[in-house]
C-alpha positions as CSV (number, residue, x, y, z in Angstrom):
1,X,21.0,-48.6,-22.8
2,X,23.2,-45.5,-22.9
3,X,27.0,-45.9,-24.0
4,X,28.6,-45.8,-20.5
5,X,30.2,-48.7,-19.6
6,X,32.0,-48.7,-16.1
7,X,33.8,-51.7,-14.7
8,X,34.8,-52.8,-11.6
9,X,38.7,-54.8,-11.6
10,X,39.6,-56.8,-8.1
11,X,42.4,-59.0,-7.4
12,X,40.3,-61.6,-5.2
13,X,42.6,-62.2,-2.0
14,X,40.0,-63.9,0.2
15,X,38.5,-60.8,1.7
16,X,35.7,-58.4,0.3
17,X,37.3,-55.3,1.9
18,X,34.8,-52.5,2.7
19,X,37.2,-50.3,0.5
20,X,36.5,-52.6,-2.6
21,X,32.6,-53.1,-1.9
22,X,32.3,-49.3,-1.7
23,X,34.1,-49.0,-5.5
24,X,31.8,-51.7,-6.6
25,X,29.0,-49.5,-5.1
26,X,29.8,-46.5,-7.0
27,X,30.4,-48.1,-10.3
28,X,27.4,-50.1,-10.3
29,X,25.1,-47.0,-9.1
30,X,26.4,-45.1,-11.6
31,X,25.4,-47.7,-14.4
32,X,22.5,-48.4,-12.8
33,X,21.9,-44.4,-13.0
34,X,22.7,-43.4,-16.8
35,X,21.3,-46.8,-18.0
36,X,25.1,-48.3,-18.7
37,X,26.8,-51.2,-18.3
38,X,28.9,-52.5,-15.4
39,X,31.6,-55.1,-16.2
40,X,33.5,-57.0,-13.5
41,X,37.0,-58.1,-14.2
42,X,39.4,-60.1,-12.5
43,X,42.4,-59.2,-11.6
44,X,43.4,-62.8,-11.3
45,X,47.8,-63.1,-12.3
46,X,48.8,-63.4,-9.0
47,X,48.4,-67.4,-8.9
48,X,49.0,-67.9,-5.1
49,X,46.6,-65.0,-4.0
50,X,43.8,-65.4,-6.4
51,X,42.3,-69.0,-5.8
52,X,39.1,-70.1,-6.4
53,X,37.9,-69.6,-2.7
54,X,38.8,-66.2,-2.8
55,X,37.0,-65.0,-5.9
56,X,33.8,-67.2,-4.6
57,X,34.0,-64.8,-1.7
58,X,34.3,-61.5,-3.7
59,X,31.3,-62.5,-6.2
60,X,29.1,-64.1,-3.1
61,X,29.7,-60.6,-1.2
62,X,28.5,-58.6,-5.1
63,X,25.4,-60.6,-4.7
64,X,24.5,-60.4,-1.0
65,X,25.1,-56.4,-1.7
66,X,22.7,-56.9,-4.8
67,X,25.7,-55.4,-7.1
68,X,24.7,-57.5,-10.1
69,X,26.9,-57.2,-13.3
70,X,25.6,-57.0,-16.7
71,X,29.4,-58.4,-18.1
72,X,31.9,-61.0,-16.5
73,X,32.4,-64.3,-14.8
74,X,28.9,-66.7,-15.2
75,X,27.2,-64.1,-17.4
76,X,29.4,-63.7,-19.9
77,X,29.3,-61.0,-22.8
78,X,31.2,-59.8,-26.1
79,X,34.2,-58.3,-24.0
80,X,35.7,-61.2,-22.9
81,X,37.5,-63.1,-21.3
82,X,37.0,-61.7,-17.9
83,X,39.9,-63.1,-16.1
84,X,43.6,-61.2,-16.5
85,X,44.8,-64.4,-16.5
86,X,43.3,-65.6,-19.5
87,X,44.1,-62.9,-21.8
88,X,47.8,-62.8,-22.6
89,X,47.2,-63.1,-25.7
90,X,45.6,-59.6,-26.1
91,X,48.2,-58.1,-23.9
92,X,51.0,-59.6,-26.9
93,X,48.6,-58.0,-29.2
94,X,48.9,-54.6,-28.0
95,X,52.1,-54.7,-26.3
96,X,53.5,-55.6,-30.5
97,X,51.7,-52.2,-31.2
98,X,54.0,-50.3,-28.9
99,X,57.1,-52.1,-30.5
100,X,55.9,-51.5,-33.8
101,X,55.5,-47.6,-32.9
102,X,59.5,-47.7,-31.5
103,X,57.7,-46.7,-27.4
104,X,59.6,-49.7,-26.0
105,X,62.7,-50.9,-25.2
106,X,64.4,-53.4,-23.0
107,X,66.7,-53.7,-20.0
108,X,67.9,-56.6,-18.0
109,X,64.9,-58.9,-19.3
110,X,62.2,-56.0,-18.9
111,X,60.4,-54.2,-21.7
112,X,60.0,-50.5,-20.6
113,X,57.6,-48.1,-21.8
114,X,59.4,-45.3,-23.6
115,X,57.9,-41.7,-22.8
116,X,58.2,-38.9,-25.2
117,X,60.3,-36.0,-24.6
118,X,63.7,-34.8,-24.1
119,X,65.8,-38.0,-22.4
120,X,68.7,-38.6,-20.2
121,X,69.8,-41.6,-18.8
122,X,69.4,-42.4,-14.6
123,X,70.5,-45.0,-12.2
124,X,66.9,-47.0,-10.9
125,X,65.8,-49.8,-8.2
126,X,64.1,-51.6,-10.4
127,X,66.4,-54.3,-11.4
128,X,69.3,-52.0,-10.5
129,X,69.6,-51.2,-14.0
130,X,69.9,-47.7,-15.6
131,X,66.3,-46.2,-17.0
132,X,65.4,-43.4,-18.8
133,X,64.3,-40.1,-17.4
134,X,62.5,-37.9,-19.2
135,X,61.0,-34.4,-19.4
136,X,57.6,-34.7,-21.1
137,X,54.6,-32.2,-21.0
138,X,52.1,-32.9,-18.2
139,X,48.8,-34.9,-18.7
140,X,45.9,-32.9,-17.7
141,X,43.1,-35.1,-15.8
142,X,39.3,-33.9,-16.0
143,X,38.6,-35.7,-12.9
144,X,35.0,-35.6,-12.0
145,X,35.5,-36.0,-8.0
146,X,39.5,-34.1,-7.9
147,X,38.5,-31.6,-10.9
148,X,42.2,-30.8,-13.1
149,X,45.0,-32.1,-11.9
150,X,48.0,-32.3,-13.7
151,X,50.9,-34.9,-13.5
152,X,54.1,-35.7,-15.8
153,X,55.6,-38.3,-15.8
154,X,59.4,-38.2,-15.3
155,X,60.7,-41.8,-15.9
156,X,59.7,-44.8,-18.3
157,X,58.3,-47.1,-16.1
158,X,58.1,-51.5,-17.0
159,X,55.2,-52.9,-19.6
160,X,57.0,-56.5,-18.5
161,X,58.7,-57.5,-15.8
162,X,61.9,-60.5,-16.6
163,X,59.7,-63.0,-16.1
164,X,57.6,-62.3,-18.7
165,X,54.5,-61.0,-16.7
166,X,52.8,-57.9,-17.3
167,X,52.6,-55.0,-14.8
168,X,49.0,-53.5,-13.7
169,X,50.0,-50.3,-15.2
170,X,50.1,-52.0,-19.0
171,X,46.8,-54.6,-18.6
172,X,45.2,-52.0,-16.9
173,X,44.9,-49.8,-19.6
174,X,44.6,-52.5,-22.7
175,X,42.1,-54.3,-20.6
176,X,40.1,-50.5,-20.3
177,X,40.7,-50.0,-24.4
178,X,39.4,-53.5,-25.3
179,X,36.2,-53.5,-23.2
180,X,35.4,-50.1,-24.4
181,X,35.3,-48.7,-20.7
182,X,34.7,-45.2,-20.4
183,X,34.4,-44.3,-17.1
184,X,37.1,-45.5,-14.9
185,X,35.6,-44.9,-11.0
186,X,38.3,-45.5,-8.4
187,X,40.3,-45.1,-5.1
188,X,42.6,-42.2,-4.7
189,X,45.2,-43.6,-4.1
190,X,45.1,-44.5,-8.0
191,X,45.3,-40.9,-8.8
192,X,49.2,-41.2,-8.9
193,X,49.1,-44.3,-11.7
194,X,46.5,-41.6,-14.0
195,X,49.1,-40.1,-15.8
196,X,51.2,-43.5,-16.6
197,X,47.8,-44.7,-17.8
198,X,47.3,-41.3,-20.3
199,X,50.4,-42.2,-21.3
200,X,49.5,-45.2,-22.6
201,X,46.1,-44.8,-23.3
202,X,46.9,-42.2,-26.0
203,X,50.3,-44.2,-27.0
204,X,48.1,-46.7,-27.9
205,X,46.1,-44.5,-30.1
206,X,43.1,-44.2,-27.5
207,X,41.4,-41.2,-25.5
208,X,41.8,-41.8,-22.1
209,X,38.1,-42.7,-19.9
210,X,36.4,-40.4,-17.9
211,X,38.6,-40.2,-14.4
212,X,36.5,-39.8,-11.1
213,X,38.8,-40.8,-7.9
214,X,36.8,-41.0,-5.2
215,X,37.6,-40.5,-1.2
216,X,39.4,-43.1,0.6
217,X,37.9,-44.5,3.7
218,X,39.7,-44.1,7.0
219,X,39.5,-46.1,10.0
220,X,37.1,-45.1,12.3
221,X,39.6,-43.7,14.9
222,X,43.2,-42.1,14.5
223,X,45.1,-41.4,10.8
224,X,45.1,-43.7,8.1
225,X,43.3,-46.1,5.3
226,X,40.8,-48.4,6.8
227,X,42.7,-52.0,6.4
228,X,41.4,-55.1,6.4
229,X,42.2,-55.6,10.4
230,X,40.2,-52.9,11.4
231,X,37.2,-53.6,13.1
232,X,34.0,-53.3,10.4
233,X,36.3,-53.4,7.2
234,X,35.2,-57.0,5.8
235,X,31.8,-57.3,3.9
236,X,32.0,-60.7,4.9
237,X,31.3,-60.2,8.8
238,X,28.7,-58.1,8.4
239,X,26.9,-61.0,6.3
240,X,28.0,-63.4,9.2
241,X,26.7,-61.3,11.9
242,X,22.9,-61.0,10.0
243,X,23.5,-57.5,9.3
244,X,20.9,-56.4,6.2
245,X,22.3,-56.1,3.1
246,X,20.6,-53.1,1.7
247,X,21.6,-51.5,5.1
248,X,25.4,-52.1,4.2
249,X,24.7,-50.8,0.8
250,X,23.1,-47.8,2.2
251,X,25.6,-47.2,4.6
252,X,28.5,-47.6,1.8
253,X,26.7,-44.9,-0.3
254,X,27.3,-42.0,2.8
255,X,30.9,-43.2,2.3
256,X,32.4,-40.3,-0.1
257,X,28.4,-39.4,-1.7
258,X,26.0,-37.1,-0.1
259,X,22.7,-36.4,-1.2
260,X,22.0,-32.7,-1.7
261,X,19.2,-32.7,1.0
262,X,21.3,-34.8,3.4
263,X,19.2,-37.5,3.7
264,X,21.0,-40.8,5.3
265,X,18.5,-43.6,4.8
266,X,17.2,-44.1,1.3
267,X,15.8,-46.5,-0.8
268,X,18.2,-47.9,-3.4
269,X,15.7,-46.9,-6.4
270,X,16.1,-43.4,-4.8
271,X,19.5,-43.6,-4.0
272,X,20.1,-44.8,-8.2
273,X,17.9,-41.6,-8.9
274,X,20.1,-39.5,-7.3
275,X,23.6,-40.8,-7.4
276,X,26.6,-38.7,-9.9
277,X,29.2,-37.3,-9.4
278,X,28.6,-33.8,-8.5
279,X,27.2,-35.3,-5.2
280,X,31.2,-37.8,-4.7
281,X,33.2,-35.2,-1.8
282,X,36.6,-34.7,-2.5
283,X,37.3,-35.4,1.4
284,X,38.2,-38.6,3.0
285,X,35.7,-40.2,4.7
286,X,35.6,-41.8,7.9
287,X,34.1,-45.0,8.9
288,X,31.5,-44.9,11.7
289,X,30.6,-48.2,13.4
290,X,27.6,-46.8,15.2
291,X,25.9,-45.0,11.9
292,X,26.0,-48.3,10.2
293,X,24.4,-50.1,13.1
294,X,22.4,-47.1,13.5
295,X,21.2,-47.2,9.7
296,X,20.5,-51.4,10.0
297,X,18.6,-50.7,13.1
298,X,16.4,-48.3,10.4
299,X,16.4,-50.9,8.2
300,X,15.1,-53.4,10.4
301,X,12.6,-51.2,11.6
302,X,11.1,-50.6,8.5
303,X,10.5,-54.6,7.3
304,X,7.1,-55.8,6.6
305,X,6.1,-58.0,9.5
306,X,5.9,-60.9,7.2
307,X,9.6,-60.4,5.7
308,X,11.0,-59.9,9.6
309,X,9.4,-63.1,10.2
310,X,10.6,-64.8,7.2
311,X,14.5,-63.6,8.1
312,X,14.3,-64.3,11.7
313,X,12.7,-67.4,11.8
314,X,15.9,-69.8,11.6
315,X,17.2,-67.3,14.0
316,X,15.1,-68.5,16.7
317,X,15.6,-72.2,15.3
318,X,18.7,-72.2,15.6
319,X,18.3,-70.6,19.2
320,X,16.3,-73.6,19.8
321,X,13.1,-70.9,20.5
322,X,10.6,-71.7,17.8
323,X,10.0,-74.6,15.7
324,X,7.6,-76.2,13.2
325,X,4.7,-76.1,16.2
326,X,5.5,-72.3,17.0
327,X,2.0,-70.3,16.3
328,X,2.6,-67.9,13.3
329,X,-0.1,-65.6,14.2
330,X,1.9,-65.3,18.2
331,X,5.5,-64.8,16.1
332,X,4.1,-62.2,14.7
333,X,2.2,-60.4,17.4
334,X,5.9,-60.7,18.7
335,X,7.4,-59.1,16.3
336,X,5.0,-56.3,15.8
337,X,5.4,-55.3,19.6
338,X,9.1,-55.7,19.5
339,X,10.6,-53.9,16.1
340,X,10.7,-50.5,17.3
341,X,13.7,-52.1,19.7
342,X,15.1,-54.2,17.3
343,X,19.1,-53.0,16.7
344,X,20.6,-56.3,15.1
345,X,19.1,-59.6,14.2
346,X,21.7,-61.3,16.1
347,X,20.8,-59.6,19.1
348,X,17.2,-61.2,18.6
349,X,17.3,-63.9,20.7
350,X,18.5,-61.7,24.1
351,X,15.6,-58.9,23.4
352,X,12.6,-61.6,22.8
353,X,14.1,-64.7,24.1
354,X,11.3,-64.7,27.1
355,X,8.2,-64.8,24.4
356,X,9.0,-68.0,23.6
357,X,10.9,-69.4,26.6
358,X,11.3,-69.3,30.6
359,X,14.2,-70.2,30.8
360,X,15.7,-66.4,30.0
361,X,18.5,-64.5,31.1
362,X,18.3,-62.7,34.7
363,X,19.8,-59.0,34.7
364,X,20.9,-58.8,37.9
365,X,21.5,-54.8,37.7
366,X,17.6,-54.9,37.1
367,X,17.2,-56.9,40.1
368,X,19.3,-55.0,42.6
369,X,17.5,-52.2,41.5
370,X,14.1,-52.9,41.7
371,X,15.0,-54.4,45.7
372,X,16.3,-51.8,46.4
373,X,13.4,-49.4,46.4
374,X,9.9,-49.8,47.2
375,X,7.9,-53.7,48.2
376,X,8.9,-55.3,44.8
377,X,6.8,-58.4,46.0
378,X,3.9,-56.6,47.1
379,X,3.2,-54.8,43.9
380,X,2.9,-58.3,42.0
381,X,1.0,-59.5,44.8
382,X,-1.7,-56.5,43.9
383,X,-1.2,-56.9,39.9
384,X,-2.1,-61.1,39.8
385,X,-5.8,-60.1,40.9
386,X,-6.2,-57.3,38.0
387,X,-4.6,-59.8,35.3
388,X,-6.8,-62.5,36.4
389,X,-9.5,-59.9,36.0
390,X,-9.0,-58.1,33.3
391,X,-11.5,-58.6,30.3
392,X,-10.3,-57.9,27.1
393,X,-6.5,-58.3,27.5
394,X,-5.1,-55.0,25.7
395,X,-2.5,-52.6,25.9
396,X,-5.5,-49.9,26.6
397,X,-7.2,-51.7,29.2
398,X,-4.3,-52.7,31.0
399,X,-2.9,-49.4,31.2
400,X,-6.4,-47.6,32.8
401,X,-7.0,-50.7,35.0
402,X,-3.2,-50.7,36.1
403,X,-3.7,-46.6,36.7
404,X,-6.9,-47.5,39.1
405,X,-5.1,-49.6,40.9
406,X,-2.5,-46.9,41.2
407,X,-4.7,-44.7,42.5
408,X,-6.5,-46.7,44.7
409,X,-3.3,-47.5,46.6
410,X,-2.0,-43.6,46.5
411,X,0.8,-44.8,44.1
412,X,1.6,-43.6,40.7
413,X,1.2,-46.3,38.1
414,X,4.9,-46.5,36.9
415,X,5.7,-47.6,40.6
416,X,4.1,-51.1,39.1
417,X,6.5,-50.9,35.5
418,X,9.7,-52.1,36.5
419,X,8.4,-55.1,38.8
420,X,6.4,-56.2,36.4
421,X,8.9,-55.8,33.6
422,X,11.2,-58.2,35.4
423,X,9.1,-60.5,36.5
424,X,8.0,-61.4,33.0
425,X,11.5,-60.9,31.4
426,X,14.3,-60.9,33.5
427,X,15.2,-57.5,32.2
428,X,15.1,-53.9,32.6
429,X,14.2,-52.7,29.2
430,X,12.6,-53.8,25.8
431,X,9.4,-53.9,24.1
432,X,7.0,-51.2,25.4
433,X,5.4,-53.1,28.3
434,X,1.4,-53.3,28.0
435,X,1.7,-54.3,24.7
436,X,4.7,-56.9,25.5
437,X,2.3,-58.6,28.4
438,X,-0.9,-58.1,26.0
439,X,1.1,-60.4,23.2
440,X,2.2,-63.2,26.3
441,X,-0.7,-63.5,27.1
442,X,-3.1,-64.3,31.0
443,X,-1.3,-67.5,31.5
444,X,2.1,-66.7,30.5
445,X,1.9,-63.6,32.8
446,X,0.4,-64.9,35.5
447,X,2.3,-68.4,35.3
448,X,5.9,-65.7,35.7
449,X,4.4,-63.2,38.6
450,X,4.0,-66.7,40.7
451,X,7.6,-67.9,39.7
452,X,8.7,-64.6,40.8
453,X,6.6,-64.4,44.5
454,X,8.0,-68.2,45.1
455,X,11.7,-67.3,44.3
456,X,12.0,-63.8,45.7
457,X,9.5,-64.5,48.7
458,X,11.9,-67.2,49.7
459,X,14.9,-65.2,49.5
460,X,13.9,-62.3,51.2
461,X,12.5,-64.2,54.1
């Protein structure tokens, strides 16, 4: 294991915000990629933000993302505690070394960080008391993603606030020094805090981390930072709506990091191979709805047959379209002819619904279509004798006896598609269609061409 240690700090809030989940990503790549450690600490002092619920959903949305940590909450390690909120005893510990070293002072209750450099005195919001302003040499930031930037620091700025609790400014860094971290990977809109946190990284006695702000993430349309009401910014509704986790993750990855050949849809061990910082963009980066469902539709699309099954299965249970007495050997056939249309799991039940039921949904756009042009009835009334006929039942051999039957009435053979498409489905697209009546089967087909003669025949008459 190398020496890199890189940590990941949320203030659970009840929400995994995309934002958030994308940090985690980084961080954990970028352990995963030198061989390091990733530590996740809570951010936990704000009592009535940061219940239990709350951090149950930030750890259950690590997990589903497969962001596992080697240091924190239920797996412990020799960096503890975890939780902010049980360690003000270190925060005494190091706040006593800034007194000892004359860098604090206090003003109406507050303990203020004193700066270094030449001082006057200025009128301040904070507490409406009087603060120090001073001029100090800039702090010049390496940052991987930003390269130098320098910042100075003009005012001291509260350690304490008059209720006795520290500011993120002060456990921020301690927290950093004491679990060794030396990599900080974050937002940038953290950039502007980097130079209070030099400040007292090095007052302290400590060499400020490795910095590497990386791009915020806008909303998908118009100006500004992707909030947590924008559609698509929650981690948690893309778990409700079935979405695949390593899809998300994938997705998350094109948010701010771009692999030098441009490739979109990766493996994660590839992805780990390949991630640093050389490939972060300094740019913002904007949220696209359709490449994540476009990169999940991928996904799906590349599942084993017998993992698809595995994950769709109480899908269709709960749809009330397979059960304990469903044929594994027909799921599957199902499945095989329908991925290359699968988008979504939880659009499953709409695209293969009719496999398993007859009681499917009717597009009626399909319908006025397909009466509209040509003798829809008549064309089934020609296809029930070659389905009743026809030998071995396949794709192949449906599509050449379908063409001499095309032929042998001077029509082209796509004339029969569409009827036959909606007689068996309801709908005007989906699965490829000899394969999609191969897997249903003689009975199945012929058992829906009737339905369809009895209940158009005695409309149109």
């Amino acid at each position: 294991m190398s020496d890199v240690r890189v940590r990941f700090a949320p203030s659970p809030t009840g929400f995994f915000h995309i934002g958030s989940a994308r940090t985690a990503l980084f961080n954990w790549l970028y352990a995963r990629h030198t061989g390091g450690t990733f530590v996740l600490r809570i951010e936990d002092t704000d009592k009535e933000r940061n219940t239990e619920e709350a951090l149950r959903v930030l750890m259950d949305g690590m997990k589903w993302l497969g962001l596992d940590w080697d240091e924190g909450p239920e797996v412990g390690g020799d960096h503890g505690p975890y939780f902010q909120s049980q360690r003000s005893d270190i925060y005494r510990e190091y706040l006593q070394k800034l007194i000892d070293a004359g860098r604090t002072y206090e003003k109406e209750g507050a303990i203020f960080f004193r700066l270094e450099g030449e001082r006057y005195t200025e009128y301040d919001d904070y507490k409406k008391c009087e603060v120090e302003k001073v001029r100090t040499t800039p702090q010049i930031i390496d940052d991987q993603v930003r390269g130098r930037v320098e910042r100075a620091e003009e005012k001291d700025f509260v350690l304490y606030r008059s209720n006795g609790e520290p500011v993120f400014h002060f456990v921020n860094v301690v927290d950093d020094i004491s679990m060794g971290i030396t990599h900080v990977i974050r937002g940038e809109d953290h950039l502007s805090n980097t130079s209070k946190h030099c400040e007292l990284f090095r007052a302290l006695g400590a060499e400020p981390p490795v910095f590497a702000h990386i791009p915020l993430i806008l909303k998908s349309t118009g100006p500004g930072k992707m909030s947590k009401r924008d559609e698509g910014a929650l981690i948690e509704d893309y778990q409700k709506n079935r979405f695949l986790p390593a899809a998300v993750r994938n997705y998350l990855c094109l948010l701010g990091w771009s692999p030098k050949d441009d490739s979109e849809v990766l493996p994660i061990d590839e992805i780990i191979e390949r991630f640093d910082f050389d490939g972060i963009n300094s740019g913002n980066a904007r949220f696209d709805e359709k490449k994540m469902a476009h990169i999940n539709a991928e996904y799906i699309r590349q599942l084993p047959l017998e993992t698809l099954a595995w994950m769709v299965s109480p899908i269709l249970v709960e749809e009330g379209l397979v059960d304990d007495s469903t044929d594994e050997d027909y799921l599957q056939d199902v499945l095989r002819v329908s991925q290359e249309k699968m988008t979504a799991l939880n659009a499953l039940p709409a695209l293969i619904g009719f496999f398993f039921s007859n009681d499917y949904a009717i597009d009626e756009k399909t319908q006025g279509r397909i009466f509209k042009k040509g003798d829809p009835l008549a064309r089934i009334r020609e296809l029930i004798p070659l389905i009743e006929a026809e030998e071995s039942f396949t794709a192949d051999s449906l599509d050449a006896s379908i063409e001499s039957l095309a032929e042998s009435q001077g029509f082209k053979k796509f004339e029969y598609f569409p009827v036959a498409r909606f007689a068996v489905s309801g709908a005007g697209g989906g699965p490829d269609l000899l394969p999609m009546i191969s897997t249903l089967g003689r009975h199945r087909v012929l058992e829906r061409f009737q339905n369809f003669l009895e209940i158009h025949a005695t409309s149109t008459s």
